[in-house]
N, C-alpha and C positions, 0 to 999 in steps of 0.2 A: 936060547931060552926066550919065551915068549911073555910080555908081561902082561897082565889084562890091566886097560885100565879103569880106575871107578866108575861107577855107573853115577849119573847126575843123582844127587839127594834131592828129596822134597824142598829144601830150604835152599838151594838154587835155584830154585822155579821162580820168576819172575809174574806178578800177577798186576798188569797195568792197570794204571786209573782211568784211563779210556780205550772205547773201543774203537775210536776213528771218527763214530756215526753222531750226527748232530741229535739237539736232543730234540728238538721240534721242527717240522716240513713247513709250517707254517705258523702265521699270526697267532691263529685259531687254535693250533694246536696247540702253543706254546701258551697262549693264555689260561686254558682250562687244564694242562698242569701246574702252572703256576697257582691257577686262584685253588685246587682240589689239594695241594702239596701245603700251599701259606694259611688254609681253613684250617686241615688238621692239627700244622704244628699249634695254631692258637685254640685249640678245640684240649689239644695235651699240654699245653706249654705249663703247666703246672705239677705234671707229671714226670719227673725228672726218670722214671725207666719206660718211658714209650719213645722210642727213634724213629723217626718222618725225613723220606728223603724223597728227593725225587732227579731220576736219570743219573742213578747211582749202581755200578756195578757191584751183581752180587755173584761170588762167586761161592759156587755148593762144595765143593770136596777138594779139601785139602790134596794137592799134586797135581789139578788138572786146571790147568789156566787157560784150556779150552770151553769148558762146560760153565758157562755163568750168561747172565740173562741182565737188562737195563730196565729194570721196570719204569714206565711213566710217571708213578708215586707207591713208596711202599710203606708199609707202618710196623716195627716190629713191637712189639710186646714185650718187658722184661728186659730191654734192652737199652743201658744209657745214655742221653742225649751227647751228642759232642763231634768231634771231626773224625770223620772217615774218608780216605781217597777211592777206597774200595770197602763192598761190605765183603770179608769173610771170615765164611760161617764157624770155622771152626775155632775163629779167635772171639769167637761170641756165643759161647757156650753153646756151641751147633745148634743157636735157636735160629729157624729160617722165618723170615718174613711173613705176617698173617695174614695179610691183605696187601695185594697189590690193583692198582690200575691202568689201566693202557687207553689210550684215547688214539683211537684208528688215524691214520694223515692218508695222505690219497698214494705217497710212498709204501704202504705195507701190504704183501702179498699175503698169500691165505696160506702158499707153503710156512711163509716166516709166521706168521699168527697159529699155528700152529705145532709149530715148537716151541712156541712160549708156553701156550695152553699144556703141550706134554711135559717142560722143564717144571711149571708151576706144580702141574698134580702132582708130581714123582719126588719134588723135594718140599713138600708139606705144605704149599699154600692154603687158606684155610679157606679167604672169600676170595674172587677175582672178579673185578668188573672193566668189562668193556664195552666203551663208548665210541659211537659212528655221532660225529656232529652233523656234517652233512646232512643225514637220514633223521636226527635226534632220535638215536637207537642204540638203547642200553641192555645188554645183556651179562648177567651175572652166573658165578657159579659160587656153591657151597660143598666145602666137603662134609661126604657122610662116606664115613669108615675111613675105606682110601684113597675114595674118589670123588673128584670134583663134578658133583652134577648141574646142571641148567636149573638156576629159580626162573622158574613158570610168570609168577608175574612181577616186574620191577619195580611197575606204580604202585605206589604204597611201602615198600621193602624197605624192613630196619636190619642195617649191619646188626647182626650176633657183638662183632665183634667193638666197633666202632661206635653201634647208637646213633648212627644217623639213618635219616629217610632220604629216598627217593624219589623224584617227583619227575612225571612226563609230562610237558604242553608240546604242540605243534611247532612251536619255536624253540626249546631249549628244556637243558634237565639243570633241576634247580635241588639241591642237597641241601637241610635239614638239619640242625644241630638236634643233640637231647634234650634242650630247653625249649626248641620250637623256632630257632632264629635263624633264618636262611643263611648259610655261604653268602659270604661278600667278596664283589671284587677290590680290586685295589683302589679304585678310587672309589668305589663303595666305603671300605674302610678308611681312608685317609679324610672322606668327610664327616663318616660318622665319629672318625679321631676331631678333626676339628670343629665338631657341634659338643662332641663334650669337653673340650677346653674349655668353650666360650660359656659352656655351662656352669663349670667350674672359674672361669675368671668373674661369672656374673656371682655367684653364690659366694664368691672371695670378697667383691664387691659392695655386697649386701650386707657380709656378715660386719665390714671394714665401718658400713655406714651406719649400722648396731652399736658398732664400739664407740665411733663418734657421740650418737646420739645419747649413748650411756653416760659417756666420757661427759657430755653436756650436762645429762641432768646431775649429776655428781657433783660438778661444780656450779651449780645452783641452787643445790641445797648446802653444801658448805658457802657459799656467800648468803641463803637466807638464812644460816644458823650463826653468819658473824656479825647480822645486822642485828637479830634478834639479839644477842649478846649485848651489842651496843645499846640498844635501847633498854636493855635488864637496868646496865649499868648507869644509864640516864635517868634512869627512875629510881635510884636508889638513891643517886645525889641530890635528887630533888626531895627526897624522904617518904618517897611512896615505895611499897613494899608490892613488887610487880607479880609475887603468886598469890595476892588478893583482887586481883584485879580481875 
């Protein structure tokens, strides 16, 4: 008698937190994920279901721990903040990813840049942009229906989804909050963090030397309201009657 045995269940499938592959080729790379991944989170950080990650495995279907993609920064929508070693989808209410990013390194061929572009379209990305720093060449796509097509022009272009602009100079692409406030690097923010301390230690300051100067006059009119007293009282023993006077 022969006996079969089980076949592997879905819940034996093993689905790693990394792929091997580092997450930036370089400086350059690793910076403009870094600054595009640390904008957003502070762009949602007060939006406790938008999840911002970046070089973070997402893995699309449940049983296949071959089929999953790292995007450079991804944003999901309706999805809440907190630790993930891997994204999968199907423990996230099969919402995939609406936006992701990719920023070119001189590592990436046009075979691999092109499965990313067909895993994107096929499991519902919604915008996808990618960025050549080298060339400062940003090319985006939008889905309409099922497919992700080429926006025509980038200068200018507000994420649908996101609310941020685009911007192209000769030197660099510079991103746009909804308010109008450029993306900051990290020492961009760590100074404009330490101008409004100091703003805030001065207006502490200020307010401290209000209370003093308060505190002063308070106790200059209670000591001219105890002299005045005293001299009520000097005039009465003298026998002058001091609200005739």
């Amino acid at each position: 008698m022969v006996t079969q045995l089980p076949s592997s269940s879905q819940k034996d499938i093993i689905y790693p937190d990394s792929d091997g592959q580092p997450m930036a080729d370089n400086t350059k790379q690793f910076e403009l994920i870094v600054w595009i991944k640390d904008n957003l989170e502070l762009l949602f950080a007060n939006d406790n279901n938008v999840f911002v990650a970046g070089d973070l495995l997402w893995y699309a279907v449940e049983g296949d721990n071959k089929l999953r993609q790292a995007p450079d920064v991804m944003v999901v929508f309706g999805r809440p903040k907190g630790y993930r070693g891997s994204y999968q989808q199907w423990f996230e209410e099969n919402i995939s990813p609406q936006v992701v990013f990719e920023i070119w390194s001189p590592g990436n061929r046009i075979s691999q840049m092109a499965k990313k572009f067909e895993f994107y379209e096929r499991h519902g990305v919604e915008e996808y942009y990618l960025y050549e720093p080298d060339v400062v060449d940003l090319t985006g796509w939008h889905r309409r229906n099922s497919k992700l097509e080429v926006i025509d022009q980038m200068a200018g272009w507000v994420s649908p989804r996101l609310g941020i602009r685009f911007e192209l100079s000769e030197e660099e692409l510079q991103i746009y909050r909804p308010d109008g406030q450029r993306f900051l690097n990290y020492l961009e923010l760590d100074q404009l963090r330490q101008q409004e301390r100091q703003r805030a230690d001065q207006a502490e300051a200020t307010a401290e030397q209000e209370r003093q100067r308060a505190e002063q006059e308070r106790q200059r009119a209670e000591q001219a309201e105890i002299q005045l007293e005293a001299l009520r009282a000097l005039l009465k023993e003298r026998g002058i009657n001091p609200e005739k006077l």
